[in-house]
N, C-alpha and C positions, 0 to 999 in steps of 0.2 A: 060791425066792430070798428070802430075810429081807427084810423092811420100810426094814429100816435102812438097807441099800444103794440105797436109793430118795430119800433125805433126802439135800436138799442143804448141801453143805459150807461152814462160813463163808468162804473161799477164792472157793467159785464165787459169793457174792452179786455183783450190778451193784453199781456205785459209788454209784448214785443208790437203793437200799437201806443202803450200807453209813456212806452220807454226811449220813442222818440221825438220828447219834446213838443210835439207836435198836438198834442190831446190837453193843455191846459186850462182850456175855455171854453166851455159847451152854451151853444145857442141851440134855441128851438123856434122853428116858425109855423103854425099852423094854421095860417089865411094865405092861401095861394098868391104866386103875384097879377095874376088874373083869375077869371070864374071859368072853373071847369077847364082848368088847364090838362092841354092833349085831350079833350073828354073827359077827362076824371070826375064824380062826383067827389071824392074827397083828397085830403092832401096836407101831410105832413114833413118837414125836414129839419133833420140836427146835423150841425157841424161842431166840428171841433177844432180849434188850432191854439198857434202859441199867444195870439189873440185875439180878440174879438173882430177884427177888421182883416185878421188872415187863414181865415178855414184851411184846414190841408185835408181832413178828412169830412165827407158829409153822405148821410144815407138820404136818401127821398122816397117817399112809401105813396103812392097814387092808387086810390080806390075806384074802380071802374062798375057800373050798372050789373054787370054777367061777367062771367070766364070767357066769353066769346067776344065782349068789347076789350078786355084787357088782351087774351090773345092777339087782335087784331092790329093792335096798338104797338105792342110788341112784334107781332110783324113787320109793323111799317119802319120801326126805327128798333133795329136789336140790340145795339150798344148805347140806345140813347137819343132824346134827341139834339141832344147838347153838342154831341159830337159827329152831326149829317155837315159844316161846316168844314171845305177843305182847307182851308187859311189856318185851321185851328193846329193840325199837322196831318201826320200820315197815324190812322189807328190801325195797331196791328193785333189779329185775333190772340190768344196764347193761351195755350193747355193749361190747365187746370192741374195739377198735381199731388191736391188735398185730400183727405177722406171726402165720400161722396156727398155732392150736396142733394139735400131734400126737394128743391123745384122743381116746380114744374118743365122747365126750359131757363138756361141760362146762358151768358156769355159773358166773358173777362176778357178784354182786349187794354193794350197798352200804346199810347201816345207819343208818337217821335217828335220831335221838332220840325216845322214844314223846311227848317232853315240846314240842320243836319239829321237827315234819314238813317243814317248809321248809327248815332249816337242809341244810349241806352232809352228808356221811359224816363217822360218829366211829368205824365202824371196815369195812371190806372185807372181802370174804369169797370163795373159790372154791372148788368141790369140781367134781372129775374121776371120771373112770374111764377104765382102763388096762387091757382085759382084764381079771383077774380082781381087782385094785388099786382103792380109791378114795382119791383123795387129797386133802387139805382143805389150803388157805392159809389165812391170817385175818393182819389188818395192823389193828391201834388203838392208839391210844395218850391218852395223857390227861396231863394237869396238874396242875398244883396246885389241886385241889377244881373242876377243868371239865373238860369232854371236849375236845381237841383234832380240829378238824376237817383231813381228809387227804384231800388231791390223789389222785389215779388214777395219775398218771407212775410215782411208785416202786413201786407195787404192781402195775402192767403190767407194769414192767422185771420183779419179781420171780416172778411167772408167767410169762414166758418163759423166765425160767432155770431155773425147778423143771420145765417140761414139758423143756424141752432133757435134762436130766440126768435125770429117769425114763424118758423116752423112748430115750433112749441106752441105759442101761443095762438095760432090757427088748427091746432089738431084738433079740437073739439068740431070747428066748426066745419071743416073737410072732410071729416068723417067718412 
């Protein structure tokens, strides 16, 4: 199954994604920006944001040879590998509070500032796995010369509907 059929459709966002300005511009990229990125045999990503040159929201779908390459992979970096980088800030795990998701294994952890550890998230992060699939959200956005700080509600609503529609459309094939 290609990647890209796993990537949700600006159509399917929650309103409370779509109703923060933030989802105006949907991009798609489906050539890696290397081969075989982390391993993956495939590899798919959509952003969205108030422009084309500012994503606040992007899913990333990595197709992996087996469930025990994607497993493994998901081991080495469970939030990512975007965010193994301590400069980037401090990530902090955080409960999940939604109706259940379908994954295999998942994690939602939220982004402080390396600069103030106290402050709220300036940007959300979740990576799954889907059988032989991992799938990354990321939600941030920022200002005019500041990081904007972001609530948890839109970016639940927006993991439940990226799992609802991966989950859909691998039910055939997980059987």
């Amino acid at each position: 199954m290609p990647p890209v059929s796993l990537l949700v459709g600006g159509a399917g966002l929650p309103s409370s994604v779509t109703s923060t300005g933030y989802t105006a511009v949907q991009k798609d990229v489906t050539v890696p920006p290397f081969p075989r990125l982390f391993g993956a045999e495939g590899f798919a990503l959509r952003t969205w944001g108030p422009s084309e040159s500012g994503p606040a929201f992007a899913q990333m779908v990595l197709d992996y040879p087996s469930t025990e390459t994607a497993r493994r992979e998901y081991g080495l970096a469970p939030h990512g590998r975007t965010y193994n980088d301590p400069d980037m800030g401090r990530l902090t795990p955080e409960p999940y509070e939604r109706p259940p998701l379908r994954a295999d294994a998942f994690n939602v952890a939220c982004l402080r500032s390396p600069l103030d550890l106290s402050t709220g998230c300036s940007r959300w992060t979740f990576r799954a796995r889907y059988g032989r699939y991992l799938v990354e959200v990321g939600f941030g956005a920022q200002g005019p010369g500041r990081v904007v700080e972001l609530g948890g509600g839109a970016f639940g609503a927006m993991l439940s509907t990226v799992d609802g529609h991966v989950s859909g459309v691998l039910r055939g094939e997980r059987g």
